[in-house]
N, C-alpha and C positions, 0 to 999 in steps of 0.2 A: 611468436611464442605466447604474447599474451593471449591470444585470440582463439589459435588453435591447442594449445597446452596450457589454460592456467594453471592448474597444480603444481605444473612440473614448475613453472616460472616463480609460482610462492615459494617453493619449497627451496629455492635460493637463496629468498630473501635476505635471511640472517646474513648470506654472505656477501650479498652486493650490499646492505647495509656498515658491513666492515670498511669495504672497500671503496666509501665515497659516492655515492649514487651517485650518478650524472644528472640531469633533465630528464635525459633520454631513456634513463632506468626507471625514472619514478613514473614519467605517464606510463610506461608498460606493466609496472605492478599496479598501477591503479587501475589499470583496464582490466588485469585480471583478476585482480578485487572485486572490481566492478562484474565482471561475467560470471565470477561466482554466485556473489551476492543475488546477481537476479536469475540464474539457474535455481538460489536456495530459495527465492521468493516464490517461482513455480512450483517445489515442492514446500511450501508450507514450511520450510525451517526458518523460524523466524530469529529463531538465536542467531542460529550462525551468518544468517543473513546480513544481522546487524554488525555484529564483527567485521563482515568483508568491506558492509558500507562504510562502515566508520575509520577502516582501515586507507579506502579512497581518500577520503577526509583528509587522511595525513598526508598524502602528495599532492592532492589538489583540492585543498579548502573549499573551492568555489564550484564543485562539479554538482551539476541540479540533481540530475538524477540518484546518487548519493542520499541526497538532502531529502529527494521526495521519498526514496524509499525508506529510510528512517522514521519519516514522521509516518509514513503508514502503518510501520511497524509498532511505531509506540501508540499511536491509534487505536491497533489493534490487540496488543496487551492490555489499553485499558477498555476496551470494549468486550474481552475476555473477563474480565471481573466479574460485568455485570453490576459491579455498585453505581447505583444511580450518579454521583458525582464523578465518578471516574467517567463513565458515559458520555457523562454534559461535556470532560476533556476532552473524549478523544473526538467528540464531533467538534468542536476548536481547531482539534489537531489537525482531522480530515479538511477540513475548510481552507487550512493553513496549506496543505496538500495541491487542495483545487486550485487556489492561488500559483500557486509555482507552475501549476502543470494546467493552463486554465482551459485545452482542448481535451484535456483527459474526462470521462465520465467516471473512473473507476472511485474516486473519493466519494461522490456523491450515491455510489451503491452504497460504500460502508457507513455514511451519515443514514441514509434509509434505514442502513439493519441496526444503528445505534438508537433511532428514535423506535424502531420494534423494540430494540428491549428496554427501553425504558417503560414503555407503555404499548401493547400492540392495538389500542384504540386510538388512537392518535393517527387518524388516516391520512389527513391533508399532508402532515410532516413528510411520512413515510412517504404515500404519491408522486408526493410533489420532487423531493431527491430520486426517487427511484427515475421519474420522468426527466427530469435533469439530465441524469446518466444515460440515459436511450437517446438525448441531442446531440451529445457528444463522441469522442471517440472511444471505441470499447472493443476487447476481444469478441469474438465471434461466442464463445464459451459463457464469458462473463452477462453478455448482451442477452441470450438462449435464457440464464439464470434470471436476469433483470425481470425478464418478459412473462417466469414463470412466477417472479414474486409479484408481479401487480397484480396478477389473475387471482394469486390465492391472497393477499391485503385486499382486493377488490371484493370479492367475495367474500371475506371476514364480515367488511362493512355494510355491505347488501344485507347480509344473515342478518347482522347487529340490527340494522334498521325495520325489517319487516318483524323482528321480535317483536317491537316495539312500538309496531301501528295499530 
């Protein structure tokens, strides 16, 4: 049920919470926490996302994926700011990401796009995380994206420089 019904298995919840959860209750609401959570991660709800994840949180403390998807998410509120020190955070944060997940590339796309908006002169930064993220593993989608921000920072920097000779 968690698997193929999360909803219908949350929507329990209140009452297997009355009744004592087992073991056996609580990995299955966390799974289907967890399924939510990263169905809401594919559509860009980041609220609700955090909700599910943090809801995993409460049966199983120690679930990574949980954890990683949290920190991406507050990564990514403060990298929604846009305030230069919020920025510097959530590239911390993303870092902090990498770390848990260290065959994943996708932290090291969103460190790229946090040092674009600090500065989109700043090419080595950007480069260098966006290239990071193309070593590692990446959706097919995310990797397509990668591929097209090096072309256009690469070419920022090209421009920038023959202004300049």
């Amino acid at each position: 049920m968690a698997i193929e019904s999360p909803y219908e298995l949350i929507s329990l919840e209140d009452s297997l919470i009355k009744r004592d959860l087992s073991r056996k209750n609580q990995e299955a609401l966390a799974l289907a926490h967890k399924n939510i959570g990263l169905n809401k991660m594919i559509k860009k709800d980041f609220v609700s996302a955090k909700v599910h994840f943090s809801n995993v949180l409460n049966y199983s403390s120690d679930d990574s994926i949980a954890q990683y998807n949290l920190l991406l998410i507050d990564g990514h509120s403060l990298r929604k700011t846009g305030n230069k020190e919020k920025l510097w955070d959530a590239i911390e944060i993303y870092y902090k990401a990498s770390r848990m997940q260290p065959f994943n590339g996708e932290p090291y796309f969103f460190i790229g796009k946090s040092y674009l908006s600090l500065g989109d002169m700043d090419f080595d930064l950007i480069l260098e995380s966006y290239k990071k993220a193309l070593k590692l593993q990446l959706s097919d989608e995310l990797r397509k994206n990668i591929e097209s921000e090096i072309l256009l920072v690469s070419d920022r920097e090209k421009k920038l420089k023959d202004f300049w000779k």
